[in-house]
C-alpha positions in Angstrom: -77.5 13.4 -34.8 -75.0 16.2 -35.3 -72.1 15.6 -38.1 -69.6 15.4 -35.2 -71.3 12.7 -33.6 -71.6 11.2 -37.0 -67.6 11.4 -37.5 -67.0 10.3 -34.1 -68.8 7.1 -34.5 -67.0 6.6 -37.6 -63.4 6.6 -36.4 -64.8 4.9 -33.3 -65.7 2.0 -36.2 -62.3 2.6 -37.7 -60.7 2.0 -33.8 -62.5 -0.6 -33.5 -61.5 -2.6 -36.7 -57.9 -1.9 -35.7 -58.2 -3.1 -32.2 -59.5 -6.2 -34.0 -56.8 -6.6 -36.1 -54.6 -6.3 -33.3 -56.4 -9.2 -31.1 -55.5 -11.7 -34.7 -52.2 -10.7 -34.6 -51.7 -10.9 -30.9 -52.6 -14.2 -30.6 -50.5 -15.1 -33.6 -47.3 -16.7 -32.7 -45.4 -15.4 -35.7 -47.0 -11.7 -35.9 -44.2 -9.2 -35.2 -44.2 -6.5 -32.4 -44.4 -3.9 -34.9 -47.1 -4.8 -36.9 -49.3 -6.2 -33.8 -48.2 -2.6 -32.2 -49.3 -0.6 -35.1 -52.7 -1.9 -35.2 -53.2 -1.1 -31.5 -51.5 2.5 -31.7 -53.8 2.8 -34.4 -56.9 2.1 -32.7 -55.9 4.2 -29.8 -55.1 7.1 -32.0 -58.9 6.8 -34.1 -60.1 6.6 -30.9 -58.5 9.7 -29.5 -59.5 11.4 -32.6 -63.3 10.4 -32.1 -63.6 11.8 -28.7 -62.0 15.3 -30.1 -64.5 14.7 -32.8 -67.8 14.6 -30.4 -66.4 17.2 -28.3 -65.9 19.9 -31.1 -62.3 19.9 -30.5 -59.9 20.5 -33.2 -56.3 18.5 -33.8 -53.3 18.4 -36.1 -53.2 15.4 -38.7 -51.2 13.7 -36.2 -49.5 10.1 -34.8 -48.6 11.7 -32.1 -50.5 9.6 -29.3 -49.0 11.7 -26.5 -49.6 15.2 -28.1 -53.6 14.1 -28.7 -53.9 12.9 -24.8 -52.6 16.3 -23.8 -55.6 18.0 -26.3 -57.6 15.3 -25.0 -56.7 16.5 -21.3 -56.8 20.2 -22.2 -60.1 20.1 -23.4 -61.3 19.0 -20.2 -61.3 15.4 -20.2 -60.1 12.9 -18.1 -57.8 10.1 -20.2 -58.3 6.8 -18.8 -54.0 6.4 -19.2 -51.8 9.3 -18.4 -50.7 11.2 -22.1 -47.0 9.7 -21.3 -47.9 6.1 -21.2 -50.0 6.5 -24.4 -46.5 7.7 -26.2 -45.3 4.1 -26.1 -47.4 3.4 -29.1 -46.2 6.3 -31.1 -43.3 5.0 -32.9 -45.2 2.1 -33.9 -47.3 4.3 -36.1 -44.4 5.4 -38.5 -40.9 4.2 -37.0 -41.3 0.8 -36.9 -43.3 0.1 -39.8 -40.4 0.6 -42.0 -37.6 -1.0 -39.9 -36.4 -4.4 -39.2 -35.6 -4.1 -36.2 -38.2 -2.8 -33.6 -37.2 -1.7 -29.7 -39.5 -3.3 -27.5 -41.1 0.0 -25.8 -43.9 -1.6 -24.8 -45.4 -5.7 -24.7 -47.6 -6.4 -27.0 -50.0 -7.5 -24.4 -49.5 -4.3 -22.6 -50.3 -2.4 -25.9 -53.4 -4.5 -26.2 -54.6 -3.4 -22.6 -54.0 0.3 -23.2 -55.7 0.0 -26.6 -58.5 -2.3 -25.2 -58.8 0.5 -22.5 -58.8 3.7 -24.8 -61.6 2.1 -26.7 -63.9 1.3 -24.1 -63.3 4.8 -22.6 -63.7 6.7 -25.8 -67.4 4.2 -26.7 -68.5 5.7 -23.3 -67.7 8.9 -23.5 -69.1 8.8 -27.5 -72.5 7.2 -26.1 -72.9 9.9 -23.8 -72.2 12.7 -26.0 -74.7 10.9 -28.6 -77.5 11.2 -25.8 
């Protein structure tokens, strides 16, 4: 196994432990938006990261969900949400975490699908580069 598959299966672990931090908190009643948000921006952006990883792409240390699609795009493959919706999650990454207030961008059972999704198409895409 090559040391970019290697790193890509470890931030795919790392999604993953965020997406299930993000199901607890989802189906608390008293979790806030931000923090139940944060976890799944999280998870979206390791697993963004891991598919750059596998694919020998580079990126900036970035939150940026929206600027990794576009790499993502750029590099030739397809993002199973367009790069604009994925920017919904952004400002949970840094924004909200320090304010008490938090604009609903996004649901956080929408935020759960698009994380949910992200991580099942980035597992794929991992898998097959493993092969």
């Amino acid at each position: 196994m090559t040391p970019s598959i290697e790193e890509a299966l470890r931030l795919l672990r790392l999604a993953k432990r965020d997406l299930q931090t993000y199901r607890i908190l989802a189906a608390h009643p008293d979790a806030s938006l931000a923090a139940t948000c944060f976890h799944a921006q999280q998870s979206v952006e390791k697993a963004l990261k891991a598919v750059l990883t596998a694919h020998g792409a580079t990126f900036p240390r970035s939150h940026n969900l929206e600027e990794l699609g576009l790499l993502v795009a750029e590099s030739g493959i397809g993002l199973p949400a367009p790069a604009r919706e994925l920017r919904r999650l952004t400002p949970f990454a840094v924004d909200f975490r320090y304010d008490e207030e938090t604009i609903a961008l996004i649901t956080a059972q929408s935020a759960g699908l698009l994380a949910e999704s992200v991580f099942q198409w980035a597992r794929t895409l991992i898998e097959a580069a493993r092969q």
